[in-house]
C-alpha positions in Angstrom: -15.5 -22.6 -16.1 -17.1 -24.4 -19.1 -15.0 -27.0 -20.6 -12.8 -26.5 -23.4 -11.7 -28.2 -26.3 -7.9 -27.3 -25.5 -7.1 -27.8 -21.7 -3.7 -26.5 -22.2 -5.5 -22.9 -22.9 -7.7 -23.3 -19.6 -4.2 -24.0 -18.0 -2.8 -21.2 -19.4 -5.6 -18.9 -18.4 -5.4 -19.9 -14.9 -1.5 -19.6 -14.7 -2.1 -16.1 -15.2 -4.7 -15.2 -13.0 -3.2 -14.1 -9.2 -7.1 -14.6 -7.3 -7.7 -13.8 -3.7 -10.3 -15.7 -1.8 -12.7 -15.5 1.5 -11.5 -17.1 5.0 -8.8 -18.0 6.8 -8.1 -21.6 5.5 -7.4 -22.6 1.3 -11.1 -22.7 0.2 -11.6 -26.3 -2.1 -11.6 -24.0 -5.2 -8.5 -22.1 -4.7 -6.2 -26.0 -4.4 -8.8 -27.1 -7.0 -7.3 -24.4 -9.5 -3.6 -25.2 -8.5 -4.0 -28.4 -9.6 -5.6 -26.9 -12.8 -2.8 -24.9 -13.7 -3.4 -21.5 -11.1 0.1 -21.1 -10.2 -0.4 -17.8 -7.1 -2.8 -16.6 -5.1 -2.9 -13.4 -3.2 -3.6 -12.8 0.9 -5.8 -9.6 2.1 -6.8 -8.9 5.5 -9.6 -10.8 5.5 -7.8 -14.1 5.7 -5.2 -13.3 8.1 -5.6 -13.5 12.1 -2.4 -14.8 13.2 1.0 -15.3 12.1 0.7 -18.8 12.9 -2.4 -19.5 10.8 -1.4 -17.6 8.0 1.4 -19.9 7.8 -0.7 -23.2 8.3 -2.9 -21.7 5.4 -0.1 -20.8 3.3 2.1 -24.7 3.6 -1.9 -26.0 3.3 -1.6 -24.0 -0.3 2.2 -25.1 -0.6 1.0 -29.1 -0.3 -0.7 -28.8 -4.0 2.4 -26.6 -5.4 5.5 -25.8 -3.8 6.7 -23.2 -5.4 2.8 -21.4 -5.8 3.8 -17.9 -5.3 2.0 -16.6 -2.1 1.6 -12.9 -2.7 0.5 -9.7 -0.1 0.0 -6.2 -0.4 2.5 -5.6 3.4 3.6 -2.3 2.9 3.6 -1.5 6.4 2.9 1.6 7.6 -0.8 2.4 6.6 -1.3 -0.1 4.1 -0.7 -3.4 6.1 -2.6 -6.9 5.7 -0.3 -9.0 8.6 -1.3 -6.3 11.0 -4.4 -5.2 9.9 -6.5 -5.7 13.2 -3.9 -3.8 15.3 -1.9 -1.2 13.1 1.9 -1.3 11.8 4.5 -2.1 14.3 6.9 -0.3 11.5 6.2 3.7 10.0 5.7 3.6 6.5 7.4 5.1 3.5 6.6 8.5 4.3 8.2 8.3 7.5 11.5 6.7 6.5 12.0 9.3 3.9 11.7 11.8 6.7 14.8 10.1 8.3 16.6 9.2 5.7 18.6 6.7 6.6 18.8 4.1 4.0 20.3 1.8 6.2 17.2 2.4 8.0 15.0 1.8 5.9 17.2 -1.7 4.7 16.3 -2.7 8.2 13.0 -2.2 8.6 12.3 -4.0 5.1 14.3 -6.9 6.2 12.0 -7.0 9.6 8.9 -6.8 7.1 10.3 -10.1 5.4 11.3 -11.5 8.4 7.7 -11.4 8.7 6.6 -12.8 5.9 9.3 -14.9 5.4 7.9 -16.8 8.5 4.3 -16.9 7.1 4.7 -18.5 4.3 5.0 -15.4 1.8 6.9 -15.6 -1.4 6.1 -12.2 -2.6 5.3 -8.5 -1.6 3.2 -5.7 -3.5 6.1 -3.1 -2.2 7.8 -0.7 -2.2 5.5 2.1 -3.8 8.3 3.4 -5.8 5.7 6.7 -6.9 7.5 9.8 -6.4 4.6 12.0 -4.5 5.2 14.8 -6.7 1.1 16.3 -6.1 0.3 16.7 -2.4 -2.9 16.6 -3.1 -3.0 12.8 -4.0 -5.5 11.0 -2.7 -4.2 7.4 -2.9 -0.2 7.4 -3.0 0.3 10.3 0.3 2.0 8.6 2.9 2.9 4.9 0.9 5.2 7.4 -0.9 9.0 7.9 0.4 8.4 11.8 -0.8 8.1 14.2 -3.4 11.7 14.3 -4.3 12.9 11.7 -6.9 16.5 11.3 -5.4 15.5 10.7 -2.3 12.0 8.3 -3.3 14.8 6.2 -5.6 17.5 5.7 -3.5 15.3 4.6 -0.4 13.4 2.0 -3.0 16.4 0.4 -3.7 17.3 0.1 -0.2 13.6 -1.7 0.5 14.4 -4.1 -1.9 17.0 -5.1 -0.9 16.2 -5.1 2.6 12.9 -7.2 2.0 14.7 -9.6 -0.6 17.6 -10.3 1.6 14.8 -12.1 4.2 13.7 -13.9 1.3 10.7 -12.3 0.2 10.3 -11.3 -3.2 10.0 -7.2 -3.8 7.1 -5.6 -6.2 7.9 -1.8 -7.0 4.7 -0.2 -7.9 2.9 1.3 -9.8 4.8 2.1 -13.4 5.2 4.2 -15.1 4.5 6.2 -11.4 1.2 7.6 -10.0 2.5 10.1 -7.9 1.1 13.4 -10.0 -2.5 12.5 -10.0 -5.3 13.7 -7.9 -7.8 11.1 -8.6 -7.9 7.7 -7.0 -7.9 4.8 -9.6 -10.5 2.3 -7.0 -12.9 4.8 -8.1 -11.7 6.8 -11.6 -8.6 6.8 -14.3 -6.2 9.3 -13.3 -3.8 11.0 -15.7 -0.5 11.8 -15.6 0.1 14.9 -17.6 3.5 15.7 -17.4 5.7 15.3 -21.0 8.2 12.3 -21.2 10.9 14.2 -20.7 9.3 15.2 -17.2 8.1 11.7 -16.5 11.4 10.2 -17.7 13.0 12.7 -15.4 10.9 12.8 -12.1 9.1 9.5 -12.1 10.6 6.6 -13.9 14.6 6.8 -12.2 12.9 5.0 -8.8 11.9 1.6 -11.2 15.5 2.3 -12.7 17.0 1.7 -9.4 14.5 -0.9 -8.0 16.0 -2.8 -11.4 19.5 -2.2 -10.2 18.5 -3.5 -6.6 17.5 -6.6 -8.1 13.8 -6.6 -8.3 12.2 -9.1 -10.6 8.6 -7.6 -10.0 7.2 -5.0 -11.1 3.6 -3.9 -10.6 1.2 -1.6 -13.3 -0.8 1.8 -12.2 -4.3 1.9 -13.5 -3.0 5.5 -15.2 -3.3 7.3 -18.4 0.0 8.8 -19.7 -0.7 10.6 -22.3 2.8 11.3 -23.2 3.3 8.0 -23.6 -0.3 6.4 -24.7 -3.4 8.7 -25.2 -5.8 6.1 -25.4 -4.4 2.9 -23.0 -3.9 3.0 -19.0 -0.6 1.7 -18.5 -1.8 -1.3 -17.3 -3.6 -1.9 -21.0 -1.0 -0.3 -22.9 1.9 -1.8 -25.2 3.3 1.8 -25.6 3.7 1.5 -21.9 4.4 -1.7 -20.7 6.8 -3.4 -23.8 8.1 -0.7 -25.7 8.9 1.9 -22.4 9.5 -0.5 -19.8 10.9 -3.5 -21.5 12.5 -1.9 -24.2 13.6 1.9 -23.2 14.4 0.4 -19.5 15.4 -3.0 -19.8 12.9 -4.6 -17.3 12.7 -8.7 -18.2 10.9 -9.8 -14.8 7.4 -10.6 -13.9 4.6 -7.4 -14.9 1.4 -7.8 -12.6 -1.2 -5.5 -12.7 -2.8 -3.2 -9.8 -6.1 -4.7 -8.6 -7.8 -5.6 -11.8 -11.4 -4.6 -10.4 -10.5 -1.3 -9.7 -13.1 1.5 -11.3 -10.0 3.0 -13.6 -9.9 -0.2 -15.3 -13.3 -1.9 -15.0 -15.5 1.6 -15.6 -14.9 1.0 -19.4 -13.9 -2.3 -20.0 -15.7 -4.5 -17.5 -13.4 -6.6 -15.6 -13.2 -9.6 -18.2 -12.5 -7.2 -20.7 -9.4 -5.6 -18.9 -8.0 -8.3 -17.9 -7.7 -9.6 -21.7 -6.6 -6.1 -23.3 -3.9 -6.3 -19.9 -2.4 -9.4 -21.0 -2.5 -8.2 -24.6 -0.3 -5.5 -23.6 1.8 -6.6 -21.9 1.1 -7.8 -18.6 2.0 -11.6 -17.1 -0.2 -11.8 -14.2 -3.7 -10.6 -13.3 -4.2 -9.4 -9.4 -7.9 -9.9 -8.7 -9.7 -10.6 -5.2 -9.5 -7.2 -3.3 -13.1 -6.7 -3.4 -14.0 -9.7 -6.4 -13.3 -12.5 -4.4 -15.5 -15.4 -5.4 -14.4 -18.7 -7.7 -16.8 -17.2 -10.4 -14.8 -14.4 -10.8 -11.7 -16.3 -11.4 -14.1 -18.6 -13.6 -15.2 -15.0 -15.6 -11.6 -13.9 -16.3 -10.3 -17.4 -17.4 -12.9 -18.1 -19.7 -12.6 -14.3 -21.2 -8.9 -15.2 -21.7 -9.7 -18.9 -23.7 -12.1 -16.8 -25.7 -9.9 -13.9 -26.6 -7.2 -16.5 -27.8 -10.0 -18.4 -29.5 -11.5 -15.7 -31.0 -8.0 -14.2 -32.5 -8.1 -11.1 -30.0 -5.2 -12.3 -27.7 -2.6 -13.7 -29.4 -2.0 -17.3 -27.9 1.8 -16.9 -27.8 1.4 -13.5 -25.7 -0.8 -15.9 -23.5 1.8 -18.3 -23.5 4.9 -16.0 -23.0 3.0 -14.6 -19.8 3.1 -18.4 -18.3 6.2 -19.0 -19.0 7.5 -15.8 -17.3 4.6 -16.6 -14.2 6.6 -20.0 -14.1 9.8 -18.4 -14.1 8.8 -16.5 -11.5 7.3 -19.0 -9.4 10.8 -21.2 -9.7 13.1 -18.3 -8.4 10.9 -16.9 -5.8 10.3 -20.6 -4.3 13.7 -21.2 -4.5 15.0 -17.9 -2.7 12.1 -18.5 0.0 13.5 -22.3 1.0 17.3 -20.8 0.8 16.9 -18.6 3.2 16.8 -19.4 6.8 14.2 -17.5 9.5 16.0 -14.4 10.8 15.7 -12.9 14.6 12.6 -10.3 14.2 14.4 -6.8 15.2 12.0 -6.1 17.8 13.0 -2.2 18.2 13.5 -1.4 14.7 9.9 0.0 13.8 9.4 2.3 16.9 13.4 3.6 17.0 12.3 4.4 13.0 8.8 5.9 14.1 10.5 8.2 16.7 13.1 9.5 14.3 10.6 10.0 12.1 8.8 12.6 14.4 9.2 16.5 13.6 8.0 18.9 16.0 7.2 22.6 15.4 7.3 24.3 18.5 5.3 28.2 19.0 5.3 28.3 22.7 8.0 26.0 24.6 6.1 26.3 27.9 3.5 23.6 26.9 5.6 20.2 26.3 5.6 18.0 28.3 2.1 17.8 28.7 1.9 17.7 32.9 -1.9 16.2 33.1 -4.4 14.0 31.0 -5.4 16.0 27.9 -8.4 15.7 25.9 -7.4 14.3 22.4 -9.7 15.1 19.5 -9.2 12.8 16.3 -10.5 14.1 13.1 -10.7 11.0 11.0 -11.1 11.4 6.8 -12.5 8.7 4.7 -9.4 6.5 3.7 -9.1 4.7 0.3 -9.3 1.6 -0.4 -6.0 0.4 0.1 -6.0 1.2 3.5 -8.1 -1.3 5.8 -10.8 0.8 7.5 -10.5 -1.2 10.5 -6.8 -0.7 11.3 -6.1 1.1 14.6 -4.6 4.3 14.3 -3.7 7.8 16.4 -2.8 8.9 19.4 -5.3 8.8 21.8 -4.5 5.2 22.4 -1.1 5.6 23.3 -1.7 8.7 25.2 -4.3 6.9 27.3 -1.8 4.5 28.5 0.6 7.2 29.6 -1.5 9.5 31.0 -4.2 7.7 32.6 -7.7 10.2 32.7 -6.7 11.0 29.0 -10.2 11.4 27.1 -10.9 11.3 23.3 -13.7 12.1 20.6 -13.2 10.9 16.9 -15.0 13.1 14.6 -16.1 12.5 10.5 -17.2 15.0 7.8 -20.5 13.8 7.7 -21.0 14.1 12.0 -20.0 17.2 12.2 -22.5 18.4 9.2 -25.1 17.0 10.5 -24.4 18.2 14.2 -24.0 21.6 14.4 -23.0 21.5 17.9 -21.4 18.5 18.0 -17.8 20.2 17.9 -18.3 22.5 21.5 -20.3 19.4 23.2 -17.3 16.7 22.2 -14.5 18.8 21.5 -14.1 21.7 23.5 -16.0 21.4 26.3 -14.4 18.2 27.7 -11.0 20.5 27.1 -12.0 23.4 30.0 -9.2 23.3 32.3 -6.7 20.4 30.2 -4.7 20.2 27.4 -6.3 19.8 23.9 -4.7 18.2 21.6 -6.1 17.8 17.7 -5.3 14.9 16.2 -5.6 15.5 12.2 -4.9 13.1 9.1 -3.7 14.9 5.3 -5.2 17.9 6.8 -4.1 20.1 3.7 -5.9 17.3 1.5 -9.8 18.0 3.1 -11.5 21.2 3.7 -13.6 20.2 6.4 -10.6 19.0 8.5 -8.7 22.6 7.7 -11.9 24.0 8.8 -12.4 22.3 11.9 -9.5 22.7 12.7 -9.4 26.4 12.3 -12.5 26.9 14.0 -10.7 24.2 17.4 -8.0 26.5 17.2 -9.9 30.1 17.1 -11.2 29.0 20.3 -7.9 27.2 22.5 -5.3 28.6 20.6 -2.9 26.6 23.2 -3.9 23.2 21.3 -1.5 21.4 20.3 -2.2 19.8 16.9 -0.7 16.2 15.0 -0.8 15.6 11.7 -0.3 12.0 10.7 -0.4 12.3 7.3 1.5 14.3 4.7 2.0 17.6 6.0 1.1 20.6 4.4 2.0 24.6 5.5 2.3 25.9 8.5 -0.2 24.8 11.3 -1.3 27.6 14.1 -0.9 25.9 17.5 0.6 25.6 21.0 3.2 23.1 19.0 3.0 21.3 15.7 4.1 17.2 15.7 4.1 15.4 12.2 4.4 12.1 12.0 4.3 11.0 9.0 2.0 8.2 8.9 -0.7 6.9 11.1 0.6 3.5 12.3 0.7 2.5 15.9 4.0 3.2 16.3 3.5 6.6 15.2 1.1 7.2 17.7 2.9 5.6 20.3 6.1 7.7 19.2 3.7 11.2 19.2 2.3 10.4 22.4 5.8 10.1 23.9 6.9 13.5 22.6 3.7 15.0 24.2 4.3 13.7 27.7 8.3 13.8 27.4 8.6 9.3 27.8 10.7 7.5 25.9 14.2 7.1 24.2 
């Protein structure tokens, strides 16, 4: 960053800027910037390959400030960073709604912190307190509790405090809700178009009661609401941001906005430019790092923020107020991390969940337990970007280790375009004489897969088909098992149904 006339502005700018960065130990930059005023950084994937070295990297970041705020995007489930390279020990949101226990769901946050807690995290991106409300979402889906606002608010609050209680700091996400959209904001600016009354109604009561579980975080959705701003995503937007959520609702914690170099944002304003009209409008911290990782990103958005208050576009107290309330935050998240002690990880707690989770719609009764080695056929979607390509999921995993001789294909949209036969060579054919079993992932959300599938199921109407991700109508088939969600212990608790093992 060029130098500047008034260091405390450059300190300012930094305090508010929450970077990610590459590796697996605190690159010179990142502890050059804490000592420059850069007050949290933010963990991904990328930097994580065991619990033990995340929590040397994170005391190595601790060393330069000790109450830095270590932040993570764990919302187990399908959207996990600690467990990234071998899937969620714990089902996600979807799946816990399905049970609907909130003591449940209490527990299985309190593992998640456990987690963290022992890693060195101060605070979590979660829950997603977004109300599902459109099936057809392509980014929300599973992260959701469910499309009911009862159920998504009383299960928040129950996260919260479950998470909080081990120590870890909760984030609900993503106001004012971005449940009723059907575009993905990595790639495009969704919009909201219900009325206030509806939003008021269906999607804000979940950050009502994440407030009245004692959350002191709340996150901003790269959304346009025109109900409440025409012109301003929420994340941008005064309308939004002050007057709704910090007047209307009360909410005096810490605002930080989604990933600030996602295309809803960054497709009109450039990321330098977003990040200055977010602060402007409300916003205290600036996520960045997800896919703009480098020290000259961090370098772009600091210097766009000395300039803005320079050049009379950001008000330097607004700059100023969003420190102190970054500091604020820093102080009472630090504080509740060292005052809690490490709990006893509850070992059981995400597989009991994942296999009370489990629904199974049964047409012919005569074909579970599966009595040899099936052939599993995975159709796999493209996920977004808040779910780690690489992260293990289905069933054919699980099934292989219970039914040794089990077999598997895992088919894409663009394979089976390009292959016209690719679906009797891989699917069907090693099927003749064994159990197939279709393997499918927000089926009701992609033709191709509901095609596909139809066609599997025109020819072995005795498969039996699993949808891992948000179920949609009724499903021809042997027998119907939703999941709901794609982590390993979904899989593991599908495969059990299938063969008739475990509790």
């Amino acid at each position: 960053m060029a130098p500047s006339s008034d260091p405390t502005l450059e300190q300012l700018a930094n305090s508010v800027l929450q970077p990610g960065f590459e590796g697996t130990t605190a690159p010179d930059w990142v502890r050059r910037r804490i000592a420059e005023g850069l007050r949290s950084v933010v963990l991904f994937a990328r930097n994580i390959e065991t619990p033990e070295q995340v929590a040397r990297l994170t005391a190595s970041l601790r060393a330069e400030n000790p109450d830095l705020i270590v932040a993570i995007d764990e919302e187990a489930g399908d959207v996990t960073r600690l467990e990234a390279w071998t899937g969620s020990s714990r089902p996600g949101n979807l799946a816990l709604g399905a049970v609907d226990d909130i003591d449940l769901t209490e527990r299985v946050a309190h593992d998640i912190g456990r987690d963290l807690h022992a890693a060195g995290v101060s605070l979590n991106f979660a829950p997603s307190a977004d109300v599902n409300s459109n099936p057809l979402n392509p980014v929300i889906g599973v992260r959701s509790f469910g499309s009911r606002t009862d159920l998504v608010s009383r299960h928040t609050a129950a996260w919260i405090r479950g998470l909080q209680s081990a120590g870890v700091a909760a984030c609900a996400k993503h106001f004012p809700g971005h449940g009723d959209t059907v575009v993905d904001s990595h790639y495009g600016l969704p919009q909201v178009r219900g009325s206030a009354e509806e939003i008021a109604l269906t999607a804000l009561p979940p950050f009502i009661a994440a407030q009245e579980a004692g959350v002191r975080a709340v996150m901003t959705a790269h959304v346009l609401a025109p109900a409440y701003d025409p012109d301003l995503p929420a994340t941008l937007s005064h309308r939004i941001l002050v007057d709704l959520l910090r007047g209307e609702l009360g909410f005096d914690g810490l605002l930080v906005t989604d990933g600030i170099e996602m295309g809803a944002v960054t497709d009109r304003y450039g990321i330098d430019g977003a990040t200055v009209r977010a602060v402007a409008g409300g916003v205290d911290a600036v996520c960045v790092g997800g896919e703009s990782a480098a020290e000259a990103t961090v370098d772009l958005l600091a210097t766009a923020l000395v300039k803005a208050v320079l050049g009379g576009s950001l008000p330097e107290e607004r700059l100023a107020a969003a420190s102190a309330r970054v500091a604020a935050f820093a102080a009472w998240s630090g504080e509740r991390s060292r005052a809690v002690a490490g709990a006893v990880r509850d070992s059981d707690i995400g597989l009991v969940a994942a296999r009370r989770a489990v629904r199974v719609r049964h047409r012919s009764k005569t074909v579970l337990p599966l009595t040899g080695a099936p052939h599993v056929v995975e159709l796999s979607p493209t996920m977004n970007l808040a779910v780690d390509g690489h992260t293990p999921w289905g069933v054919a995993g699980p099934l292989r280790d219970l039914r040794p001789g089990t077999t598997s294909v895992r088919l894409t949209e663009p394979e089976l375009a390009h292959e016209g036969d690719l679906l009797e060579r891989e699917a069907l054919a090693p099927a003749t004489g064994r159990a197939l079993v279709v393997v499918v992932r927000d089926a009701a959300r992609h033709r191709w897969m509901t095609d596909t599938l139809t066609r599997l199921l025109r020819s072995r109407p005795d498969a039996l088909v699993v949808e891992m991700g948000v179920p949609g109508g009724d499903t021809p088939g042997a027998a119907h098992l939703i999941t709901h969600g794609a982590t390993r212990v979904s899989g593991i608790a599908a495969a059990e149904l299938l063969v008739g093992a475990g509790a």
